[in-house]
Backbone as numpy.savetxt, mean C-alpha at the origin, in Angstrom:
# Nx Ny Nz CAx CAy CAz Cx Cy Cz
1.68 -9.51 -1.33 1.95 -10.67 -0.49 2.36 -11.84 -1.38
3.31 -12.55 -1.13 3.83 -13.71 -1.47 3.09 -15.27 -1.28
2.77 -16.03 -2.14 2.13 -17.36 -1.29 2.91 -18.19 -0.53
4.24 -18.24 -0.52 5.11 -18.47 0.84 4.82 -18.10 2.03
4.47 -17.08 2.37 3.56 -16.43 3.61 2.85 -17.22 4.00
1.45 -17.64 3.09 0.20 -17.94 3.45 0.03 -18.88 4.42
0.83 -19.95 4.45 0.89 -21.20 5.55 0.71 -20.91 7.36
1.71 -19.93 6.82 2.11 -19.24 9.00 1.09 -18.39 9.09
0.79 -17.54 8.24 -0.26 -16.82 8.55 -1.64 -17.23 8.43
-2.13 -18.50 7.73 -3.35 -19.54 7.73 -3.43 -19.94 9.25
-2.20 -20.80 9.73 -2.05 -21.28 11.15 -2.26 -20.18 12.04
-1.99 -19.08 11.94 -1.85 -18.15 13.23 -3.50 -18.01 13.33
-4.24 -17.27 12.27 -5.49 -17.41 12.39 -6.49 -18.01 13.21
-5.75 -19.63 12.23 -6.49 -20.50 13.23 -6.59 -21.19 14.59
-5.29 -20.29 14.88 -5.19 -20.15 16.50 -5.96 -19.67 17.17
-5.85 -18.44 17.02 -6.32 -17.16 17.13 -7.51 -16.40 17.00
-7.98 -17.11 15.70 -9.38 -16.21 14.98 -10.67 -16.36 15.87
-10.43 -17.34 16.36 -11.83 -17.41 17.55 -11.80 -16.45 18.19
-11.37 -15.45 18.71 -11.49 -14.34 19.95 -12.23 -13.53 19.22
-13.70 -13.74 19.58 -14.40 -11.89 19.01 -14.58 -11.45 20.24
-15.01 -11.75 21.50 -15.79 -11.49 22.61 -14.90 -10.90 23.19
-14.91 -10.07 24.07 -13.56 -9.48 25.49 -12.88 -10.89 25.74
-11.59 -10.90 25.96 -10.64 -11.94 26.64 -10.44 -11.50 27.75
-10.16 -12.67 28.52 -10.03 -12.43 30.08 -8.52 -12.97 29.93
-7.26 -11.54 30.27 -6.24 -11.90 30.78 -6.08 -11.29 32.08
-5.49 -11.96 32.54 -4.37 -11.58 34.38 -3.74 -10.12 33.86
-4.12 -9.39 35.00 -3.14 -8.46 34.96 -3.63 -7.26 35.34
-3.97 -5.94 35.08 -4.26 -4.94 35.22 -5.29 -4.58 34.34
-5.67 -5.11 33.59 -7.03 -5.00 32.87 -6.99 -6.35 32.61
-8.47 -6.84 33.02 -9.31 -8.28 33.04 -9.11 -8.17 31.76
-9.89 -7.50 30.55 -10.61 -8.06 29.38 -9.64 -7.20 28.14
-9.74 -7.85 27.37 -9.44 -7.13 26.10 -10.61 -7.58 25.14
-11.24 -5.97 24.57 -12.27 -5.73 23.40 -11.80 -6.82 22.67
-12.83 -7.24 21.67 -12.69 -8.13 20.24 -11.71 -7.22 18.99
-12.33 -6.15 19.30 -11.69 -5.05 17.95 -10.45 -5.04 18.76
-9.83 -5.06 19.67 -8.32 -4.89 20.16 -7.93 -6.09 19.43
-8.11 -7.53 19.93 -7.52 -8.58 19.46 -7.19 -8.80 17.93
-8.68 -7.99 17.19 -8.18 -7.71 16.19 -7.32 -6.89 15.42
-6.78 -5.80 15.95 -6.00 -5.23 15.98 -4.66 -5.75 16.21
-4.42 -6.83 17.17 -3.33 -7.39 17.72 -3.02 -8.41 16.45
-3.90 -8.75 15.99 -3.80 -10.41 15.25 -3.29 -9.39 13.68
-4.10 -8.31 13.32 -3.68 -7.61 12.14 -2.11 -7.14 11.97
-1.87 -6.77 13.48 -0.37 -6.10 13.89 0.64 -7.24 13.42
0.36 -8.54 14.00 1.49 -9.91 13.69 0.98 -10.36 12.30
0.19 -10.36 11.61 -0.10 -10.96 10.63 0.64 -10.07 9.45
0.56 -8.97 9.68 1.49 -7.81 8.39 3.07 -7.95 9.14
3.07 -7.97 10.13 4.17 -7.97 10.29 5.19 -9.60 10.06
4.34 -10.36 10.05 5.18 -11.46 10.02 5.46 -11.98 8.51
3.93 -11.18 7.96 4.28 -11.46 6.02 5.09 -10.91 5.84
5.76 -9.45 6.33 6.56 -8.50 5.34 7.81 -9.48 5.36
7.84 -10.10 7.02 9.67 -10.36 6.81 9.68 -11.70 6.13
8.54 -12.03 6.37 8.87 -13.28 4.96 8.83 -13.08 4.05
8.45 -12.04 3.25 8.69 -11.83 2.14 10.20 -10.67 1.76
10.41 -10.39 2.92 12.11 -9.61 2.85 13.04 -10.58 2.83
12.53 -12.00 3.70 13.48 -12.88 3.81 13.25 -13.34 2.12
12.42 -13.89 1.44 12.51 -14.51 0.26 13.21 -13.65 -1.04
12.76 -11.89 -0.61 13.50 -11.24 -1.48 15.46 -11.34 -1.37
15.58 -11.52 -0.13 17.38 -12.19 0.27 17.72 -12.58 -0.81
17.02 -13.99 -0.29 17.43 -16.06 -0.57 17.08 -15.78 -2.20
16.11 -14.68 -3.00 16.63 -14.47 -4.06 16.60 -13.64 -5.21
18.10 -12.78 -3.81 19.36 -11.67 -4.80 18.53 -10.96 -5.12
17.16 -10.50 -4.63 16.43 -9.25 -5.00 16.85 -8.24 -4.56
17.04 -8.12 -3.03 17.32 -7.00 -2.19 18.80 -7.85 -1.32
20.06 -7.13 -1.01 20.83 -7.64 -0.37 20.37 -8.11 1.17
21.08 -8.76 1.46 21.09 -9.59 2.71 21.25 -8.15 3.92
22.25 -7.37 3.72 21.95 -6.00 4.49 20.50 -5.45 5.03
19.95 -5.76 3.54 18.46 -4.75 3.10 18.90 -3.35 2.94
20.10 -3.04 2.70 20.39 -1.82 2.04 20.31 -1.63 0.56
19.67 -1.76 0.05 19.64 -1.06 -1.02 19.75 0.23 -1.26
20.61 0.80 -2.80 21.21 2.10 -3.12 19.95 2.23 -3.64
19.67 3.93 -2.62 18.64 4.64 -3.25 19.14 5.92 -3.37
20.61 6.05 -4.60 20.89 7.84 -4.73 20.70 7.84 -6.03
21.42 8.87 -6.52 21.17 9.04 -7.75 20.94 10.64 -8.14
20.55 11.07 -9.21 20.17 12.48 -9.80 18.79 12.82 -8.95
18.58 13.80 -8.40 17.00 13.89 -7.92 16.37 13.39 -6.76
17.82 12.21 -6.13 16.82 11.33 -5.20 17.21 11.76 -3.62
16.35 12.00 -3.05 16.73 12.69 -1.76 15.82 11.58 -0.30
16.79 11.37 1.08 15.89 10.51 2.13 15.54 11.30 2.85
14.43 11.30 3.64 13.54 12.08 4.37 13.14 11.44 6.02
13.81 12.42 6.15 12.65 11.71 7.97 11.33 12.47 7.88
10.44 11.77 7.82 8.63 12.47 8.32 7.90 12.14 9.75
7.73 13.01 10.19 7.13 12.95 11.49 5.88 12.68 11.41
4.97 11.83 12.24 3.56 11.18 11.88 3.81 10.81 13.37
2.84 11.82 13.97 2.35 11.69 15.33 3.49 11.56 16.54
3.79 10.57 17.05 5.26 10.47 18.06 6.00 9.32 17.00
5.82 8.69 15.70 6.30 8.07 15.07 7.43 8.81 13.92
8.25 8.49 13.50 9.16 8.80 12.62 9.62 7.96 10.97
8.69 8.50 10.34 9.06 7.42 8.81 9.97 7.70 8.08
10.58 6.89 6.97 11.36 6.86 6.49 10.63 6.95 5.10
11.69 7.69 3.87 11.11 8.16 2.85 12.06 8.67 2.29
11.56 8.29 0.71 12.45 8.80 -0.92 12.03 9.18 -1.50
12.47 10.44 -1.74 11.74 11.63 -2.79 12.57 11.49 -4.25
12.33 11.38 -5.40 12.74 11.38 -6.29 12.13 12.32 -7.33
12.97 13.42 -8.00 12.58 14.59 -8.59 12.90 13.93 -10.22
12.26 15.38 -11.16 12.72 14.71 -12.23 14.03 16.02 -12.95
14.71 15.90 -13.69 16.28 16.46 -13.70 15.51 17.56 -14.61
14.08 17.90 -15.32 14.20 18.63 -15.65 12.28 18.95 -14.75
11.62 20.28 -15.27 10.28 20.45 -14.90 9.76 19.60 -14.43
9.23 19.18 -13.29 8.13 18.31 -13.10 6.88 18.67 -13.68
6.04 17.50 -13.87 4.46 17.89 -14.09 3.73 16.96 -13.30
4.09 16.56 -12.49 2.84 15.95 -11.71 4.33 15.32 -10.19
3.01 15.39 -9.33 3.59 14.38 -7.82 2.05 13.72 -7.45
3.06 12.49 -6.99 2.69 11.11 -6.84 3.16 10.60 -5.00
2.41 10.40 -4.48 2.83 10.16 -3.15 2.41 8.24 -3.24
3.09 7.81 -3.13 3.27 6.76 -3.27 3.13 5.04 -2.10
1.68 4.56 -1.91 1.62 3.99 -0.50 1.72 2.47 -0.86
2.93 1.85 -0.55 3.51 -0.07 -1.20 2.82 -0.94 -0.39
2.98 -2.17 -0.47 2.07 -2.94 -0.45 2.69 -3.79 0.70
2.23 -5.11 1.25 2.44 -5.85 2.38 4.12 -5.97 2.35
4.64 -6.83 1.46 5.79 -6.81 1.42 7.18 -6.15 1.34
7.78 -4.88 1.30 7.89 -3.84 0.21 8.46 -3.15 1.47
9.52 -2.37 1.23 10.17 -1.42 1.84 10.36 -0.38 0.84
10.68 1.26 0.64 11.03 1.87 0.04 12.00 1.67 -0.79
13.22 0.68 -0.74 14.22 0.28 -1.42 13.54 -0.32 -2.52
12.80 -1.00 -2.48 12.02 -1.94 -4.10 11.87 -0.97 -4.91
11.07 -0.04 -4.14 10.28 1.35 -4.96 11.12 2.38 -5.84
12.48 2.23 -5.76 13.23 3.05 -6.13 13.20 3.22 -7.60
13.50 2.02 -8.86 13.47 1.98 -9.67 12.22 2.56 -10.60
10.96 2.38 -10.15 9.72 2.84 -10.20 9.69 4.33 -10.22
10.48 4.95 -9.04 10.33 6.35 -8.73 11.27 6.79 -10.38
12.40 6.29 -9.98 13.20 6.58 -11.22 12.55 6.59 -12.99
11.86 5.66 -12.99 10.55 5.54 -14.01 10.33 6.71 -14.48
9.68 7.04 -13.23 8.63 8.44 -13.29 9.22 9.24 -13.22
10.48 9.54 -12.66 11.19 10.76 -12.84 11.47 10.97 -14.09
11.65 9.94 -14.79 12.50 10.07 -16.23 11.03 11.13 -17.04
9.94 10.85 -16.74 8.77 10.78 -17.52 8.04 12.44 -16.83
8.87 12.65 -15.77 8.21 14.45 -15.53 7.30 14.34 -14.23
7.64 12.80 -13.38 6.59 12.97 -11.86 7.71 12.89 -11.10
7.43 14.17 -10.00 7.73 13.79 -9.28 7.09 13.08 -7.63
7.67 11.74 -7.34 7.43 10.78 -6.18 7.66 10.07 -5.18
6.78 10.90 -3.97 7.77 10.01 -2.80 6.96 8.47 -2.43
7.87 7.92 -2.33 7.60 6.24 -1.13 7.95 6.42 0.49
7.07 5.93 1.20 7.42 6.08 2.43 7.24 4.98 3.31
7.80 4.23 4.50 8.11 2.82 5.21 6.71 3.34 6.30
5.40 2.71 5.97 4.70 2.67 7.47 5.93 2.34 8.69
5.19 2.95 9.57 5.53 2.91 11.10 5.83 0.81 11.57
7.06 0.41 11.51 7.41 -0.74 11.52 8.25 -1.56 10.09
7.94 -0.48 9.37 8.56 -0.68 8.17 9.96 -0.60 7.91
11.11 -1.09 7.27 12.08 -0.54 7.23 12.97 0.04 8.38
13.54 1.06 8.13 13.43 2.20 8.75 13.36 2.99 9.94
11.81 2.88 9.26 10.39 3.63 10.32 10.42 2.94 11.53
9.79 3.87 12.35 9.84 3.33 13.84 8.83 2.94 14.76
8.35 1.81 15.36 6.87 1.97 15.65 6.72 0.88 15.29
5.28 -0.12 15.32 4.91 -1.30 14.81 3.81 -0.70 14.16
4.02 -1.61 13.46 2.56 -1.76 12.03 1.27 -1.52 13.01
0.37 -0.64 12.60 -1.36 -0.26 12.69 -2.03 0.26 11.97
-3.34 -0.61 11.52 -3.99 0.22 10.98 -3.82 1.51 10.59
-4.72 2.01 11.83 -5.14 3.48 11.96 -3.56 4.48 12.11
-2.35 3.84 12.35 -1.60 4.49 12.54 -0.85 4.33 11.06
-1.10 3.51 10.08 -1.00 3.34 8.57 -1.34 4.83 7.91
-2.78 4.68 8.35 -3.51 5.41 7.76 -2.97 7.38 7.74
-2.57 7.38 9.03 -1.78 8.91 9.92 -0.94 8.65 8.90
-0.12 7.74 9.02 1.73 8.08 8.00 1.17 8.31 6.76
0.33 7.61 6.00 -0.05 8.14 4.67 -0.53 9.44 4.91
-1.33 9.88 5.76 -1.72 11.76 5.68 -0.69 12.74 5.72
0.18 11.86 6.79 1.45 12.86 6.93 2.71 13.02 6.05
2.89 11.79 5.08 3.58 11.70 4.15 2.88 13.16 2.72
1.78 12.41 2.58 0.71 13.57 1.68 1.46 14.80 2.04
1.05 15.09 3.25 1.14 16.90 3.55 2.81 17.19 3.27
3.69 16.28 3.30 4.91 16.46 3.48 5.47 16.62 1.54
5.00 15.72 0.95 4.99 15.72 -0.60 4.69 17.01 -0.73
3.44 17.63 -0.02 2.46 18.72 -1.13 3.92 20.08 -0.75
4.37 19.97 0.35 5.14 21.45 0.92 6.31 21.13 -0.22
6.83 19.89 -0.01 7.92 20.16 -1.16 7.95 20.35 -2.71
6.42 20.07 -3.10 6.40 20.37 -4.62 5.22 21.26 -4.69
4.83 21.71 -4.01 4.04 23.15 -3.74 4.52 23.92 -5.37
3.72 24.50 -6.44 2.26 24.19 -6.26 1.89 23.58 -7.39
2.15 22.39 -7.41 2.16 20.86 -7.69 0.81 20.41 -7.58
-0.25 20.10 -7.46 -0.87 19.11 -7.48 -0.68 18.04 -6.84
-0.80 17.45 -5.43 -0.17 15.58 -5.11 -1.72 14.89 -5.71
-0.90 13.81 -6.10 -2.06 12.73 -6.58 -1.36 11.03 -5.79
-2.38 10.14 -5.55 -1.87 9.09 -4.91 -2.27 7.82 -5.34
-0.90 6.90 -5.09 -1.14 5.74 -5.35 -0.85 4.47 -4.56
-2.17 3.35 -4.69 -1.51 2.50 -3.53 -1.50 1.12 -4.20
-0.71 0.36 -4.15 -0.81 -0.81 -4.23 -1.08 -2.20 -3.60
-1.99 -3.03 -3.56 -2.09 -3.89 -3.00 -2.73 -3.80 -1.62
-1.85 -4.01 -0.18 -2.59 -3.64 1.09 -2.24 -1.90 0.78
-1.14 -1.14 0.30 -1.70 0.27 0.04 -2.36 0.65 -0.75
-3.37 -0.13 -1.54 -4.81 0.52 -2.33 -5.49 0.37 -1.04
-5.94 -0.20 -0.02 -6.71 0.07 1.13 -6.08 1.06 1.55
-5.40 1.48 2.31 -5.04 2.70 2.91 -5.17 4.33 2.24
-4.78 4.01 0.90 -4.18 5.23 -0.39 -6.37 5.55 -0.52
-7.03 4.58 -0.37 -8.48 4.70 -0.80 -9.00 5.31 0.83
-8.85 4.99 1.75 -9.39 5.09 3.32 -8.78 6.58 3.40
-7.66 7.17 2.58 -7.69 8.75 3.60 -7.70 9.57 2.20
-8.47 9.61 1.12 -9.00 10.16 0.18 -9.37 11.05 0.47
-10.57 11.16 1.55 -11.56 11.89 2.27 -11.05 12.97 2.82
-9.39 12.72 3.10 -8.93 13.44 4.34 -7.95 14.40 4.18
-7.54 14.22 2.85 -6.96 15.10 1.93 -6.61 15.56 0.61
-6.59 16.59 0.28 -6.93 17.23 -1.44 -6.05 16.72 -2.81
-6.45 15.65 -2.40 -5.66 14.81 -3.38 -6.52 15.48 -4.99
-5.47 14.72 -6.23 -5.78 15.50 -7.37 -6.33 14.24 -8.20
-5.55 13.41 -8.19 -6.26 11.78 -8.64 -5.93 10.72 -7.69
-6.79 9.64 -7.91 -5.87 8.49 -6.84 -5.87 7.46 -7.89
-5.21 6.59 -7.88 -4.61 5.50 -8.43 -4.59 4.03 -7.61
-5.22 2.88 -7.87 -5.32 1.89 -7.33 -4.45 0.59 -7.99
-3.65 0.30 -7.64 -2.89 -1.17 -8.56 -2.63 -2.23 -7.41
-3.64 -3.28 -7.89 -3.34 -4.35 -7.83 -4.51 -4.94 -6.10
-5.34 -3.70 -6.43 -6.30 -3.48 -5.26 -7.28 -4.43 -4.80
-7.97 -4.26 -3.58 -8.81 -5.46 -2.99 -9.65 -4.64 -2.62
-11.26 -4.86 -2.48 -12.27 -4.90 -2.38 -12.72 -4.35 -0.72
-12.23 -5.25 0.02 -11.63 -5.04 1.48 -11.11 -5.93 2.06
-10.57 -5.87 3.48 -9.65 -6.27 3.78 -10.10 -7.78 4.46
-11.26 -8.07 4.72 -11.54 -9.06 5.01 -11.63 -9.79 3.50
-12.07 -9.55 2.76 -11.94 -10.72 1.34 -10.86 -10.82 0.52
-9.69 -9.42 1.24 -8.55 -9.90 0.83 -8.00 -11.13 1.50
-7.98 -10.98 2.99 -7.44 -12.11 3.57 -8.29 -13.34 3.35
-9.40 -13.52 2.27 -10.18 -14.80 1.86 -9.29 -15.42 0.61
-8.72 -14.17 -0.19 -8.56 -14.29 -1.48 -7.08 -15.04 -1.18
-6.75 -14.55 -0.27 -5.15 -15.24 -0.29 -4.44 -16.65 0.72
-6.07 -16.86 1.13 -5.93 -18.33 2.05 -6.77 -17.96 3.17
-7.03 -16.82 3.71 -7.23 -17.18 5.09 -9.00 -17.98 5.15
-9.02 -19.35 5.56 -10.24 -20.10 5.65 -11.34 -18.55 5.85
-12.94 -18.57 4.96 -13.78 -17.83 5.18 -14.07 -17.93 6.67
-14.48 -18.95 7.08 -15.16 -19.15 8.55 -14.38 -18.09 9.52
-13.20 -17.92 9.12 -12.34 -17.11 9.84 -11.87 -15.52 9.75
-12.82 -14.86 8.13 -12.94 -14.06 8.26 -13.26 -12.58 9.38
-14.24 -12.81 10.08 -14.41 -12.12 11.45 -13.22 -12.02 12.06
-12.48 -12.61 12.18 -11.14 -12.17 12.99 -10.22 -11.05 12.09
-10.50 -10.75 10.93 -9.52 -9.73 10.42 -10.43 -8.36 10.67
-9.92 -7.30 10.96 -10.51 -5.74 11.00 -11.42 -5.66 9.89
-12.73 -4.68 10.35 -13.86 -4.74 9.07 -13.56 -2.91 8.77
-12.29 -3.21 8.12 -11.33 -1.65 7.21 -11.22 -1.81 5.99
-10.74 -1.10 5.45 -10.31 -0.85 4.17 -11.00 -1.43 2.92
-12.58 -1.18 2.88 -13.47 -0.96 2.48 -14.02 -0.17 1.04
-13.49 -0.53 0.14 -12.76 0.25 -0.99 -14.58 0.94 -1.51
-15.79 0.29 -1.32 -16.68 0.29 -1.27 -17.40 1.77 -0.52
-17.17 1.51 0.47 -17.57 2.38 1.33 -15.94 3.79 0.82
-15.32 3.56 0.84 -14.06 4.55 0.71 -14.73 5.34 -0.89
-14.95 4.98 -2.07 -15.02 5.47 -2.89 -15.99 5.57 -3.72
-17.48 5.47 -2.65 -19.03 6.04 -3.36 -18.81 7.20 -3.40
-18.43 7.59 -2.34 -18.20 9.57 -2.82 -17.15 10.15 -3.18
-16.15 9.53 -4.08 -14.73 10.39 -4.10 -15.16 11.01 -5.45
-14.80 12.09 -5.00 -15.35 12.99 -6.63 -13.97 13.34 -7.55
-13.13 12.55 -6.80 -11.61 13.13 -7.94 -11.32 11.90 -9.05
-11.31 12.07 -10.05 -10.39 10.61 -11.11 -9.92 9.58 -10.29
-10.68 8.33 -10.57 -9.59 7.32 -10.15 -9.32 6.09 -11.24
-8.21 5.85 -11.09 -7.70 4.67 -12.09 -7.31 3.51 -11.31
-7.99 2.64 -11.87 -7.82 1.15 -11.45 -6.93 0.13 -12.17
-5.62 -0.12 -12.11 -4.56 -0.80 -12.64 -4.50 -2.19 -12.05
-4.96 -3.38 -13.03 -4.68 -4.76 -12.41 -3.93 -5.67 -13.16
-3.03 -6.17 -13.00 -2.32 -7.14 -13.69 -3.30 -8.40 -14.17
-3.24 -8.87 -15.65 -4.26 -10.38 -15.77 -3.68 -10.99 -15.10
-2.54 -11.80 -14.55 -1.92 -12.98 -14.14 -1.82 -12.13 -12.92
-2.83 -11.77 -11.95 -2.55 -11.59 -11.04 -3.38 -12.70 -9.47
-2.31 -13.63 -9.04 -2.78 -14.68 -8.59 -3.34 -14.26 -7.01
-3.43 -13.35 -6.63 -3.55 -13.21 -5.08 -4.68 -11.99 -5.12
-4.83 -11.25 -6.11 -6.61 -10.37 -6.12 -6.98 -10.82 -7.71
-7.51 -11.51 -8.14 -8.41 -12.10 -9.38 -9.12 -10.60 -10.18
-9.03 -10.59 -10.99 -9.50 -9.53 -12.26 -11.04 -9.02 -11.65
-11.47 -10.09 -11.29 -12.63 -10.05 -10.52 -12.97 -8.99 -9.54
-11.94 -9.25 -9.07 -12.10 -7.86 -7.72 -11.53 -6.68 -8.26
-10.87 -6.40 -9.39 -10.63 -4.66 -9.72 -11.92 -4.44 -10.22
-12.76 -5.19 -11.12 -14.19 -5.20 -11.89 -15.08 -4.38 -10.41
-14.72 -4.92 -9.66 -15.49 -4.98 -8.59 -15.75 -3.48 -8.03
-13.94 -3.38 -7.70 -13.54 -1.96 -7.15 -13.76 -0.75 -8.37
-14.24 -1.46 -9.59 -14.49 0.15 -10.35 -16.08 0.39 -9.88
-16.78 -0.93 -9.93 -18.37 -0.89 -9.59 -18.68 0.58 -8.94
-17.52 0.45 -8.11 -17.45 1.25 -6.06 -17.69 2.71 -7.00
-17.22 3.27 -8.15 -16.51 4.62 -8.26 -18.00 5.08 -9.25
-17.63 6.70 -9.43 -18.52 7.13 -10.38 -18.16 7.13 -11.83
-18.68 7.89 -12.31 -18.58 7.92 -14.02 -16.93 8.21 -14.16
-15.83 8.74 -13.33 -14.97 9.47 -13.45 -14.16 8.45 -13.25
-13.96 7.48 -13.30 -13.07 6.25 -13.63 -12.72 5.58 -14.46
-11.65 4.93 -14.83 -10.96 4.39 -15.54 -10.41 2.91 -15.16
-10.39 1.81 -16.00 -9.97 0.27 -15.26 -9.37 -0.36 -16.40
-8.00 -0.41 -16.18 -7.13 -1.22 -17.11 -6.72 -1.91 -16.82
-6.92 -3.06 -17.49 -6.02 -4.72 -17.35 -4.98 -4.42 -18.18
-3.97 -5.15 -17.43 -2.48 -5.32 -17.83 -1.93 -6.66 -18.15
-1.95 -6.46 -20.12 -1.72 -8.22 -20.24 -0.57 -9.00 -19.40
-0.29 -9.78 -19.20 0.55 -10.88 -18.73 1.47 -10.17 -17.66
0.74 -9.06 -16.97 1.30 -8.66 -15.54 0.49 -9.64 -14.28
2.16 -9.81 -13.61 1.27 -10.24 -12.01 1.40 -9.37 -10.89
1.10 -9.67 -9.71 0.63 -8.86 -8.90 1.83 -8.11 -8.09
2.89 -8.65 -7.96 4.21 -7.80 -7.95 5.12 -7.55 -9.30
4.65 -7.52 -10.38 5.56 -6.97 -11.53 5.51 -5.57 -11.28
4.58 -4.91 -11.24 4.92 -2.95 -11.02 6.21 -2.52 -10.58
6.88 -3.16 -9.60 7.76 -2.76 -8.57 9.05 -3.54 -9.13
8.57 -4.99 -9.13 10.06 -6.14 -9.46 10.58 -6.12 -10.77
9.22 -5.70 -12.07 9.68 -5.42 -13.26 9.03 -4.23 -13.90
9.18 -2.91 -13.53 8.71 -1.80 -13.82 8.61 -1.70 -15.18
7.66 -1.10 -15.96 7.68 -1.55 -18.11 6.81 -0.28 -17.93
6.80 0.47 -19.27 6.03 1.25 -20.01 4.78 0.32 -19.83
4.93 -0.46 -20.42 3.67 -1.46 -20.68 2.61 -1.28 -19.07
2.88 -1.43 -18.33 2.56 -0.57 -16.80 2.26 0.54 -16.11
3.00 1.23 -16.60 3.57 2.46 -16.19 2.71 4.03 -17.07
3.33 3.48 -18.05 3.07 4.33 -19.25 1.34 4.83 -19.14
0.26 4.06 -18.82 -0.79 4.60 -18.63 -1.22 5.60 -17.17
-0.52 5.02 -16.42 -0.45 5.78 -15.10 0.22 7.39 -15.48
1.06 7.33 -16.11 1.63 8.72 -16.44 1.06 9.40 -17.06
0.42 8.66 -18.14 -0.11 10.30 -18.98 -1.74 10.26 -18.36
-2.18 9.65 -17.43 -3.45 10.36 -16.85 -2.66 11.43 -15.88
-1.37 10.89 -15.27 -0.43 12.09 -14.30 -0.48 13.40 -15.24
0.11 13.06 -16.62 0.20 14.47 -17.01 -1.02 15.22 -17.84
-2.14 14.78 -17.76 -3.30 15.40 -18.18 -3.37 16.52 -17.47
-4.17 17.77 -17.90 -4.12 18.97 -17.37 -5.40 19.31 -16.26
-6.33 18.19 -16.76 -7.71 18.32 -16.01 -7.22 17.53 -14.24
């Protein structure tokens, strides 16, 4: 997330954030649950950061004004994935010679598969192969942003990686709002390592960390719980945080290794911020993520 965002999405809150109780609207159902509204307020709040931050990637010359960005090349193939009655969008990128590892790949608030490209290319060069895929509202993809329907496209993306690089190993990584998601369906499939960059604690102290007034916490979903997600994950996980990272503080990866067992790993990344992975992809980044990819254990 961008701090350009933070303003519209501070205000909407504080419109808004008061509704825990059933609401009484006109219509065919009197009330709407608290957890619906929250649901509703989570739905516009991701959705209204991404396009501000698609719009700022425009206004500057990151991504064209189209939002087409060229994603071909040696290896690189687009995918339709089916996830429930939803349809995502997705880039597989191979590497030109053996692979040794796949990487299913879950981006962060801002971020369409087009950013991700260069990254994939990274790793191709280096022997992973990795797909990126547009949640449902993303890009692409079809459907509006949900939670729980986040959570489906990342399972269904997984299963879709493992058939094409069968018998591969998938291992996963999420960044940012996808370290909540990439950590929440761990449980749910045979992943080989997971990988966290640039991760939050959960999703209510993310939305503290990046403006939204505490008092107003309760109005964001009580998900993505990195805590509760990874007391029991018994596979490797690596925790990647940029130092200059202004929107999750060093503080909270410290935090998110607390969550894990002996089988973890937590590297600070000098004078990275919290979107360099993607906007300026480096060995200096990268390079540790890979060779835990190509370890044999």
């Amino acid at each position: 997330m961008r701090t350009g965002a933070l303003s519209d999405i501070c205000s909407l809150f504080r419109r808004l954030a008061l509704i825990s109780n059933p609401v009484f609207l006109p219509g065919d159902n009197d009330t709407v649950p608290g957890d619906k509204v929250r649901d509703i307020l989570l739905t516009i709040a991701v959705t209204a950061t991404a396009r501000v931050c698609v719009s700022r990637d425009r206004l500057l010359h990151r991504i064209p004004w189209n939002g087409r960005m060229e994603t071909a090349g040696p290896g690189t193939s687009r995918h339709a994935i089916q996830s429930g009655k939803k349809v995502l969008d997705a880039v597989l990128v191979r590497p030109q010679s053996t692979p040794h590892a796949s990487l299913l790949i879950c981006h962060g608030i801002g971020e369409t598969v087009e950013l991700w490209h260069n990254v994939q290319q990274l790793l191709a060069e280096n022997g992973v192969t990795s797909l990126v895929f547009d949640y449902a509202g993303y890009g692409r993809s079809k459907g509006f942003f949900n939670a729980r329907q986040a959570e489906q496209d990342a399972i269904a993306a997984f299963h879709f990686l493992a058939e094409q690089t069968a018998p591969l190993l998938v291992s996963i990584l999420g960044l940012s709002l996808g370290s909540g998601i990439a950590a929440a369906i761990i449980g749910r499939v045979p992943a080989h390592r997971l990988v966290l960059c640039a991760a939050f604690t959960s999703l209510r102290k993310a939305a503290v960390s990046v403006g939204i007034p505490k008092a107003f916490g309760f109005a964001v979903p009580p998900i993505w719980d990195a805590e509760a997600a990874l007391r029991n994950c018994r596979i490797p996980v690596l925790i990647v945080h940029g130092e200059k990272d202004r929107l999750f503080p060093v503080s909270m990866a410290n935090e998110v290794a607390s969550f894990c067992g002996s089988n973890r790993e937590l590297a600070i990344i000098p004078n990275a911020s919290h979107n360099d992975p993607f906007y300026h992809p480096q060995s200096s980044y990268w390079g540790d993520i890979v060779a835990r990819f190509l370890k044999n254990d």
